[in-house]
DSSP file (Angstrom, degrees, kcal/mol; ACC not computed):
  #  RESIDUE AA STRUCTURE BP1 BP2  ACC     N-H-->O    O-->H-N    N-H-->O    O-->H-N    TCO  KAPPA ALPHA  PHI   PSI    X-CA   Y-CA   Z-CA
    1    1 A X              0   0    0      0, 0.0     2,-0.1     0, 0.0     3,-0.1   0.000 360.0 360.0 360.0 121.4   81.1  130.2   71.2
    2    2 A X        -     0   0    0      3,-0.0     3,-0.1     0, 0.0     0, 0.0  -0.475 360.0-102.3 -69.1 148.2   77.2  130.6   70.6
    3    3 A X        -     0   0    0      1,-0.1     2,-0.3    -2,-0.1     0, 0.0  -0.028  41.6-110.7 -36.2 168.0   74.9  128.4   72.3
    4    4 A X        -     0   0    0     -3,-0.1     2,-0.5     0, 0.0    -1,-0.1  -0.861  37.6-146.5 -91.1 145.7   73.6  125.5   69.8
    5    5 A X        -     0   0    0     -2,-0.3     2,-0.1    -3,-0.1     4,-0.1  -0.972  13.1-158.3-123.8 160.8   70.1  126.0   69.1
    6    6 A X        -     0   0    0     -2,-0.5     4,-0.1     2,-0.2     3,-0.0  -0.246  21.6-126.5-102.7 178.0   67.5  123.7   68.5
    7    7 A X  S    S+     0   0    0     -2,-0.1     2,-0.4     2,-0.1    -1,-0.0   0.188  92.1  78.3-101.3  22.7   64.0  124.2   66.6
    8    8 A X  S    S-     0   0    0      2,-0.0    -2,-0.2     3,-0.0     2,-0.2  -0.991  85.2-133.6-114.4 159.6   62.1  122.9   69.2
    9    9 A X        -     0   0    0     -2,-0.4     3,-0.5     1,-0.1     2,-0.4  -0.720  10.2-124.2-121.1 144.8   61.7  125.4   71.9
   10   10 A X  S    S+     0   0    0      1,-0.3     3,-0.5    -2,-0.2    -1,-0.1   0.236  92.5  86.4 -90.1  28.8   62.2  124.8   75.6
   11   11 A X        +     0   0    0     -2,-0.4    -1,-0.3     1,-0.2     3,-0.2   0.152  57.7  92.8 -68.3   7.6   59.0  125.9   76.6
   12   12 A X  S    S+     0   0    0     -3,-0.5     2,-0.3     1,-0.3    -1,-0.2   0.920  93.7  35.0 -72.7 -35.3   57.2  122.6   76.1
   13   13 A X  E     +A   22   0A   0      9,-1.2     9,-3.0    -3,-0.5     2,-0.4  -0.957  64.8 174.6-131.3 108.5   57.8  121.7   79.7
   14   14 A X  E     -A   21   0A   0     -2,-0.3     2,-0.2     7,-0.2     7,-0.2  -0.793  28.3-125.0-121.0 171.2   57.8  123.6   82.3
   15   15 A X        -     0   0    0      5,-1.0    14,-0.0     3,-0.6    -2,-0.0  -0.732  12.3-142.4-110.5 154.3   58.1  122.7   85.8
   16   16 A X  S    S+     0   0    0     -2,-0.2    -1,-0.1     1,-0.2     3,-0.1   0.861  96.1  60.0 -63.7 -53.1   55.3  123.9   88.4
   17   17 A X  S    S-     0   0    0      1,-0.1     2,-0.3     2,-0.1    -1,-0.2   0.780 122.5 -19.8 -73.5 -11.4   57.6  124.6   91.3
   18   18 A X  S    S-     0   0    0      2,-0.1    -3,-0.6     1,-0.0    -1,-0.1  -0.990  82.3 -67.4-165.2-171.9   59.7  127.3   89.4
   19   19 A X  S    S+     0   0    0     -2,-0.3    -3,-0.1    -5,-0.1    -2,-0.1   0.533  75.7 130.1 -59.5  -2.1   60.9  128.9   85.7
   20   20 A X        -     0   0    0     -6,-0.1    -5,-1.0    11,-0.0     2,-0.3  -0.177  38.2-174.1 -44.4 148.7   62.8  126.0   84.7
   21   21 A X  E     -A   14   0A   0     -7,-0.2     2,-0.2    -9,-0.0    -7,-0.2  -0.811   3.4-167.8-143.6 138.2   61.6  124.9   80.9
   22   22 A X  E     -A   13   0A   0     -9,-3.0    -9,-1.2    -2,-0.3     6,-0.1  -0.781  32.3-133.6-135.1 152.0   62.7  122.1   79.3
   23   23 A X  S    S+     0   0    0     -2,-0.2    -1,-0.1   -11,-0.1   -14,-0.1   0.972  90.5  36.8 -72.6 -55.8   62.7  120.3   75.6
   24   24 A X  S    S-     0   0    0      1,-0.1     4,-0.5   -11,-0.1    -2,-0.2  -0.236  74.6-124.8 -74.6 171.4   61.6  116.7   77.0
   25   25 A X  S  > S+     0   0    0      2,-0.2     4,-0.9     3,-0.1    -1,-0.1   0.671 113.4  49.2  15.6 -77.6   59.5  115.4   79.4
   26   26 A X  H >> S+     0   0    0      1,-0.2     3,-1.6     2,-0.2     4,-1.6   0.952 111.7  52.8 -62.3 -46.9   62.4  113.2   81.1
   27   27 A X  H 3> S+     0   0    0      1,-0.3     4,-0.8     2,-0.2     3,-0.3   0.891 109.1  43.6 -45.7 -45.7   64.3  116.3   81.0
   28   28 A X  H 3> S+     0   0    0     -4,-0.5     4,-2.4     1,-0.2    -1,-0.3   0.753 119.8  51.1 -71.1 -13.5   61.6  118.2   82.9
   29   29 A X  H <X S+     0   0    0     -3,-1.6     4,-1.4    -4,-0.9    -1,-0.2   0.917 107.4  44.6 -84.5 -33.9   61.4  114.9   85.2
   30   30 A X  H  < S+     0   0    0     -4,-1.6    -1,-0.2    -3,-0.3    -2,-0.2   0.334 110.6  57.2-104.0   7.5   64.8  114.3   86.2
   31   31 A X  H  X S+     0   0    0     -4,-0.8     4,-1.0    -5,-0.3    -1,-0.2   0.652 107.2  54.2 -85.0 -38.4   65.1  118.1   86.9
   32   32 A X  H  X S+     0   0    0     -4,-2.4     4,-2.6     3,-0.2     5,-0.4   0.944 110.0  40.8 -20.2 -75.2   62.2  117.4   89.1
   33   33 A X  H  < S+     0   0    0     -4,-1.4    -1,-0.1     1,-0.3    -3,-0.1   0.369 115.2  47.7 -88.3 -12.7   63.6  114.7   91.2
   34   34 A X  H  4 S+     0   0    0     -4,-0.1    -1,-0.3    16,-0.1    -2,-0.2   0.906 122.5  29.8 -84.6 -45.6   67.0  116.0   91.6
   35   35 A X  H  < S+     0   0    0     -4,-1.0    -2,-0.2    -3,-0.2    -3,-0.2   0.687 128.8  10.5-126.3 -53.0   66.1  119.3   92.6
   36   36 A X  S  < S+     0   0    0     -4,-2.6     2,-0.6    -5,-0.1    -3,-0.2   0.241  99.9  90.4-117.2   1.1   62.4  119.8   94.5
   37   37 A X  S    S-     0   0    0     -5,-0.4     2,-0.4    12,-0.3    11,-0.1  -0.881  86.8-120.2-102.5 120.7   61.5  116.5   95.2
   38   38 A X        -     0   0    0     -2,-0.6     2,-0.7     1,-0.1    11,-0.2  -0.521  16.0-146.6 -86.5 122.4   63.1  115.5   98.9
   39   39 A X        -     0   0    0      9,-1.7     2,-0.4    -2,-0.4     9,-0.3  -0.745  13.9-150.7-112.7 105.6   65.5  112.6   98.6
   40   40 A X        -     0   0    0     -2,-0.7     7,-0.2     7,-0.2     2,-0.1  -0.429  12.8-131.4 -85.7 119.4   64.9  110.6  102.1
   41   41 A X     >  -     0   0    0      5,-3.0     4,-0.6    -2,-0.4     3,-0.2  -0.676  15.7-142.2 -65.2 145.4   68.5  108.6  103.3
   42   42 A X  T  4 S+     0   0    0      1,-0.2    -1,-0.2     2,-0.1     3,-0.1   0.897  94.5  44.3 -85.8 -43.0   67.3  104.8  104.3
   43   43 A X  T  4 S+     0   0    0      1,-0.2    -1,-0.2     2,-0.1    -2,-0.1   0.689 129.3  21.0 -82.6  -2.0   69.6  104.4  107.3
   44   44 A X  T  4 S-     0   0    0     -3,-0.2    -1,-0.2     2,-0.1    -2,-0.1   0.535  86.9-135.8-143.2 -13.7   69.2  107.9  109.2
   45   45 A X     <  +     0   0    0     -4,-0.6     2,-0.5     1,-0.2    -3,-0.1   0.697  53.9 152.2  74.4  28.9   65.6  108.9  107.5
   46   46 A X        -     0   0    0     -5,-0.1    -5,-3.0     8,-0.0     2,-0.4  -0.669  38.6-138.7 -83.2 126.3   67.6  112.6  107.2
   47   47 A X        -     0   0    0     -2,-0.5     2,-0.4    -7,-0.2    -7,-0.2  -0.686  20.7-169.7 -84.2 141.6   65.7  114.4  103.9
   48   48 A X        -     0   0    0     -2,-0.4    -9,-1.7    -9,-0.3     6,-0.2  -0.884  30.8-134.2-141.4 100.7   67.4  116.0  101.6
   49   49 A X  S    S+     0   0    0     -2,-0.4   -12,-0.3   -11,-0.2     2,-0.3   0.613  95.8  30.3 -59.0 -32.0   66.7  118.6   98.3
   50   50 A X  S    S-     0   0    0    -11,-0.1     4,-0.5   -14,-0.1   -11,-0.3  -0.839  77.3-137.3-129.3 158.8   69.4  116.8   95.5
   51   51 A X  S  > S+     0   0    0     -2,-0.3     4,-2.0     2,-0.2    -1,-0.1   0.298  94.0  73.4-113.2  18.2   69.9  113.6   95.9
   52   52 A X  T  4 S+     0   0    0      2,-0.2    -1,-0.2   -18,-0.2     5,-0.1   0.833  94.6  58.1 -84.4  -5.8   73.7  113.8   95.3
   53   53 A X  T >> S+     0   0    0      2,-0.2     4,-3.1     3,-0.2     3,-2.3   0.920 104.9  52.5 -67.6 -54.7   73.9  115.3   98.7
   54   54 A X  H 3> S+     0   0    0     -4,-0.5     4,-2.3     1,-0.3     5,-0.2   0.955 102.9  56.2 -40.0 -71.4   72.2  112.0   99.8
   55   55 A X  H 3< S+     0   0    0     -4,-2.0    -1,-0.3     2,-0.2    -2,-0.2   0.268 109.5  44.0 -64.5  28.5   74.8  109.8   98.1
   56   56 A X  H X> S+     0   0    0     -3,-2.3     4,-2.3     3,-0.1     3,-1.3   0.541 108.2  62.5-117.3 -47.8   77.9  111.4  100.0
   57   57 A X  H 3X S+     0   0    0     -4,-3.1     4,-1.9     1,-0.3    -2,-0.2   0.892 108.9  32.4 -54.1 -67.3   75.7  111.1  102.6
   58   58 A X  H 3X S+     0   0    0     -4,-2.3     4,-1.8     2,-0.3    -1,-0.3   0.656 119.3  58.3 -43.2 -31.9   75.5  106.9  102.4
   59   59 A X  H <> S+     0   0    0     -3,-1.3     4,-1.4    -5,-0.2    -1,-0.2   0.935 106.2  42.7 -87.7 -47.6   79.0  107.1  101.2
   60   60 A X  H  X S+     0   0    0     -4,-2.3     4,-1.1     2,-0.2    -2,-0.3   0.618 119.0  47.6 -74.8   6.5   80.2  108.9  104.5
   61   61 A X  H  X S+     0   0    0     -4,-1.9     4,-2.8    -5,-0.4    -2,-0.2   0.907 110.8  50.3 -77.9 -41.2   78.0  106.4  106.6
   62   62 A X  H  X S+     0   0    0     -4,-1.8     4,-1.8     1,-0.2     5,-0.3   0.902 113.3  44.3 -63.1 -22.6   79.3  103.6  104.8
   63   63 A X  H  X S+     0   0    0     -4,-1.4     4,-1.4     1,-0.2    -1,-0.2   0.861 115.8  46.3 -95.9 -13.6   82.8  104.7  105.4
   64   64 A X  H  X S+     0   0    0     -4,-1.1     4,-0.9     1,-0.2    -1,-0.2   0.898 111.6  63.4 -62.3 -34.9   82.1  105.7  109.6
   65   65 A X  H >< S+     0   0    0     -4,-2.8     3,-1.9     1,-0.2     4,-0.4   0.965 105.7  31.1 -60.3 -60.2   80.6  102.5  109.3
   66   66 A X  H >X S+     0   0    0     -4,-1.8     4,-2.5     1,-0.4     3,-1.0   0.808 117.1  59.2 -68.0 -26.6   83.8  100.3  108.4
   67   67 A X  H 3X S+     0   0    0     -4,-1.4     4,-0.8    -5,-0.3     5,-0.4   0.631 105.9  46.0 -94.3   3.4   86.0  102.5  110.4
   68   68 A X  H << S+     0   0    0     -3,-1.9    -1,-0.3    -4,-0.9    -2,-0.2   0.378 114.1  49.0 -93.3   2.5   83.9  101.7  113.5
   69   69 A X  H <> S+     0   0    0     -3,-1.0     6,-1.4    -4,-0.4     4,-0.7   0.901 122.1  36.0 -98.2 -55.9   84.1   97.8  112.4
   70   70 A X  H  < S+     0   0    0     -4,-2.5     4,-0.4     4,-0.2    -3,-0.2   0.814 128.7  26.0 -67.2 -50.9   88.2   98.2  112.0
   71   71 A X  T  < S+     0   0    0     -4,-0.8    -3,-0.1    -5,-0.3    -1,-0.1   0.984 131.9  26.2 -85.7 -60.9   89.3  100.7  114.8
   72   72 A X  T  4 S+     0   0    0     -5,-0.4    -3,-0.1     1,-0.3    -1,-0.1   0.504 126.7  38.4 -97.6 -12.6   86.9  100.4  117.4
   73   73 A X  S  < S-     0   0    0     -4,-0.7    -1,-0.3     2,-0.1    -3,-0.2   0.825  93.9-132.4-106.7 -32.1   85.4   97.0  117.2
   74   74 A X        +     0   0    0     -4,-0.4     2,-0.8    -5,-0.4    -4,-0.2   0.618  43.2 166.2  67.7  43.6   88.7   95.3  116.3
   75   75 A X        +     0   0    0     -6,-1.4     2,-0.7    13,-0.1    -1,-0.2  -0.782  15.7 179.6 -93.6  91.6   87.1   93.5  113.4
   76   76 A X        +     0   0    0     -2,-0.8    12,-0.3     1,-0.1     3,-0.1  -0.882  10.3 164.0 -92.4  87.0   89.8   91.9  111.1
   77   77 A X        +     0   0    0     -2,-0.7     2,-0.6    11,-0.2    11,-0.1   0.804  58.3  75.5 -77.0 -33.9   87.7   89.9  108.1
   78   78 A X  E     -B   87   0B   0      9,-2.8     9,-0.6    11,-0.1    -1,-0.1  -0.740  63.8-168.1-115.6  88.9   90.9   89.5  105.6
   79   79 A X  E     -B   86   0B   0     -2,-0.6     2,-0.9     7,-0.2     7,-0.2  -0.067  23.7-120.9 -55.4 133.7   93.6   86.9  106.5
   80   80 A X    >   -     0   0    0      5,-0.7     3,-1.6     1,-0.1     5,-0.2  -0.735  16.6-138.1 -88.3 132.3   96.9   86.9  104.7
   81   81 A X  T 3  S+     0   0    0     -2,-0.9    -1,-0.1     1,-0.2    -2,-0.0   0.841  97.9  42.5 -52.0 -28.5   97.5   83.8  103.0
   82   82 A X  T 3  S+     0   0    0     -3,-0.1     2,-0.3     2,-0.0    -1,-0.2   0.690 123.4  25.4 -95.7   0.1  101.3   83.2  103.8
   83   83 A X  S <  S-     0   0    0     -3,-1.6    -3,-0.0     1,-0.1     0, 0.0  -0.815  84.1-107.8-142.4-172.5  101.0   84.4  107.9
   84   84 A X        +     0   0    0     -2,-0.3    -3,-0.1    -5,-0.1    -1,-0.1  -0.060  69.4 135.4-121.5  15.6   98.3   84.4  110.4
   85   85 A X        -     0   0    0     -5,-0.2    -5,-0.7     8,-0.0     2,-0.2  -0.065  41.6-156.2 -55.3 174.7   98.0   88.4  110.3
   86   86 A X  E     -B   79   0B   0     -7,-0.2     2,-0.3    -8,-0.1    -7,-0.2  -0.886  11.9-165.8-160.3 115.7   94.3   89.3  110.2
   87   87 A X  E     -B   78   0B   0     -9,-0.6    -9,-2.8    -2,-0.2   -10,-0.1  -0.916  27.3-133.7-131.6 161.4   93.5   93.2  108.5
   88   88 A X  S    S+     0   0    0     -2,-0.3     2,-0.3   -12,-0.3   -11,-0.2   0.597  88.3  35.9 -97.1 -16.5   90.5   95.0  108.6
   89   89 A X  S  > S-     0   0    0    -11,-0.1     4,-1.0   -13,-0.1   -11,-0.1  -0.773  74.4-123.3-118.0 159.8   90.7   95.9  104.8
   90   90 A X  T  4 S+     0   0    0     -2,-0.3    -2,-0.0     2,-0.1     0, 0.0  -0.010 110.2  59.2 -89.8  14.2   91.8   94.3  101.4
   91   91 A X  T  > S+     0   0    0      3,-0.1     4,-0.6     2,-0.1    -1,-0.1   0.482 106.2  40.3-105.8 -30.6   94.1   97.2  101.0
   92   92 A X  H  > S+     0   0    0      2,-0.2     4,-4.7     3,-0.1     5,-0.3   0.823 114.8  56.1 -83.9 -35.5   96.2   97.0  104.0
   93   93 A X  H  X S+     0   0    0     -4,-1.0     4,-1.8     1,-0.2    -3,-0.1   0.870 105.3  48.0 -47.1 -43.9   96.1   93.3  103.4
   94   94 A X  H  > S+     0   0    0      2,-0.3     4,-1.2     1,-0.1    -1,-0.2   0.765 109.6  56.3 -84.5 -38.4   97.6   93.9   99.8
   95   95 A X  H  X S+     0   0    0     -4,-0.6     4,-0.9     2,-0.2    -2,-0.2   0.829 111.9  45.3 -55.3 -38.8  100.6   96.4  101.6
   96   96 A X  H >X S+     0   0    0     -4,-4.7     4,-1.1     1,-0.2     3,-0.6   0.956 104.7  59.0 -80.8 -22.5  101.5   93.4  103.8
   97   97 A X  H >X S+     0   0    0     -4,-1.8     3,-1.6    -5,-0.3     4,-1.4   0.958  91.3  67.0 -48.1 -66.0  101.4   91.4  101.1
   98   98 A X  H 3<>S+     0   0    0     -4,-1.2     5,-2.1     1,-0.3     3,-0.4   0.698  99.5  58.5  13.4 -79.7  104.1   93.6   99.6
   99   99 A X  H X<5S+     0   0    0     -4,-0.9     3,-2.2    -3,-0.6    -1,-0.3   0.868 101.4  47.7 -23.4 -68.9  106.4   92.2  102.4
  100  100 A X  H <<5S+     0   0    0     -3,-1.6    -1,-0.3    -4,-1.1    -2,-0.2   0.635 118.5  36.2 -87.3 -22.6  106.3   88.9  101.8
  101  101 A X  T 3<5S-     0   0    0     -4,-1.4    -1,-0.3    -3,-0.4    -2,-0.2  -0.308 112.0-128.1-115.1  32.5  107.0   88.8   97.8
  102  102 A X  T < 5 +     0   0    0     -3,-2.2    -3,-0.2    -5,-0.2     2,-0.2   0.373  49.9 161.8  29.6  44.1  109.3   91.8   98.9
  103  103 A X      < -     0   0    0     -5,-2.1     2,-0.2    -6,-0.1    -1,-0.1  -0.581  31.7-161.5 -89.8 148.1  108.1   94.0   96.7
  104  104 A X        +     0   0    0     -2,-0.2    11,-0.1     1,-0.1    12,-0.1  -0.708  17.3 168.0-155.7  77.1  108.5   97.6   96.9
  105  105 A X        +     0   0    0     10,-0.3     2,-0.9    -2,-0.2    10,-0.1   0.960  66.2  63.8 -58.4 -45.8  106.0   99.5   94.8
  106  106 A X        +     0   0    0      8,-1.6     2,-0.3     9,-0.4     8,-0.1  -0.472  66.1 178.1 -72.2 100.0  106.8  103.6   96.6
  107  107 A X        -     0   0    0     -2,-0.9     6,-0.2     6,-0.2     2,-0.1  -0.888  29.7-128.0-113.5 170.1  110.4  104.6   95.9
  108  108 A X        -     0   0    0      4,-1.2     6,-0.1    -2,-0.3    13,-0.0  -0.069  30.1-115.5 -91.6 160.5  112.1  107.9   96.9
  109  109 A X  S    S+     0   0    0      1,-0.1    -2,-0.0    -2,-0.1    -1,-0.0   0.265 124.1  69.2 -62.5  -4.4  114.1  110.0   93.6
  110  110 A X  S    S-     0   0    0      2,-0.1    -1,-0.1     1,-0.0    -3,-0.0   0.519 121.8-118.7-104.5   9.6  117.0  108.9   96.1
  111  111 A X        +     0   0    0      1,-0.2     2,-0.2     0, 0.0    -2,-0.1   0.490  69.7 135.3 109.9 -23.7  116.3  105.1   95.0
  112  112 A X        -     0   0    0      1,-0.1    -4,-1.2     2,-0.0     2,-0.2  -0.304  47.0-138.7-101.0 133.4  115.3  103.9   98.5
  113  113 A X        -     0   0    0     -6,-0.2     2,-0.3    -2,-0.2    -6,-0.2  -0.588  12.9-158.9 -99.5 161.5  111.6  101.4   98.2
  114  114 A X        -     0   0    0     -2,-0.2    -8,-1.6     1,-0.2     6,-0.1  -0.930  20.3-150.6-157.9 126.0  109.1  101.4  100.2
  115  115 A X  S    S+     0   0    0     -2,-0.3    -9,-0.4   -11,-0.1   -10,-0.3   0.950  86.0  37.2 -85.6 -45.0  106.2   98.9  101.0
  116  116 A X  S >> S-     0   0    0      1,-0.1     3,-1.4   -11,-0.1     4,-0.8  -0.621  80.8-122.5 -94.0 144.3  103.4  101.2  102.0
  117  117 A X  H >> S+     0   0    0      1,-0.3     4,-3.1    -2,-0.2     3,-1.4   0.936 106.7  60.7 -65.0 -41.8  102.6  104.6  100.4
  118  118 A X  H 34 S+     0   0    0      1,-0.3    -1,-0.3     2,-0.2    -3,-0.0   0.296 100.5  54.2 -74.1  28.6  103.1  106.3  104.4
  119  119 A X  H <4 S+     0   0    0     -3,-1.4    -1,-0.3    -2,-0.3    -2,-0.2   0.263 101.9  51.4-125.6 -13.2  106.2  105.4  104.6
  120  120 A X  H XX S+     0   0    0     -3,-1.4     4,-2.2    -4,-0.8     3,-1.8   0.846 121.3  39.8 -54.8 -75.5  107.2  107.0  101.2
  121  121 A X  H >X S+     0   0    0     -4,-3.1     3,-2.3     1,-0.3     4,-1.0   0.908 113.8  46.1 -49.4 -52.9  105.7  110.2  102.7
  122  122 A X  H 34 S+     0   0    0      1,-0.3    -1,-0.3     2,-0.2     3,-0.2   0.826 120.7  51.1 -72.4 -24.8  106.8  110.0  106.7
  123  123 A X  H <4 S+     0   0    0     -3,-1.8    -1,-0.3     1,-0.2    -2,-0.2   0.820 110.9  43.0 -98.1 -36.0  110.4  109.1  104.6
  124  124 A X  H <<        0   0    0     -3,-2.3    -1,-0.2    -4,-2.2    -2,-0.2   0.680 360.0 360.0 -91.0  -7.1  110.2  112.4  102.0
  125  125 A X     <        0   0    0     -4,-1.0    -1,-0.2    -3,-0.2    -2,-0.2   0.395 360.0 360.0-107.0 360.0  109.1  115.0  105.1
């Protein structure tokens, strides 16, 4: 398949810091900012060239973050409504739930239910 081509030609914008050339103006901008402009994390003030490297960054902080709240702090936020359990997520909370309206979302081919998805697996290995 040929490229499409356009009639305006992407020399209209070219970027300083290297050959890039581009049709727009936003194009040439958001090629910038991704790309040479250094994209600073707010919580660890580590710099960075793209800034999707930056959001995984914030994503694995948020996620050290909660697992240092859950494991290490013993920080339980989300009560189950029918018992006085306490879980550190809305996900585990929603597997004990499971229990109690005996519901059994993981099954085996051999038939066999299961309230949590690791207990499907630890059950099929």
């Amino acid at each position: 398949m040929e490229p499409l081509t356009h009639p305006c030609p992407r020399t209209n914008y070219n970027g300083a810091a290297c050959q890039q050339a581009y049709r727009t103006a936003i194009e040439l901008r958001h090629h910038i900012s991704a790309t040479h402009q250094l994209n600073v994390c707010p919580i660890c003030n580590r710099s960075f060239n793209r800034a999707s490297v930056r959001l995984w960054s914030l994503y694995i902080f948020q996620y050290v973050k909660c697992h240092i709240r859950a494991i290490h702090q013993g920080i339980r936020d989300f009560k189950c409504p029918f018992c006085p359990l306490r879980f550190s997520t809305t996900s585990n909370v929603a597997d004990h739930l499971n229990r109690h309206l005996g519901y059994r979302p993981y099954s085996c081919l051999c038939q066999k239910g299961f309230f949590r998805k690791n207990q499907l697996t630890k059950h099929a290995t």
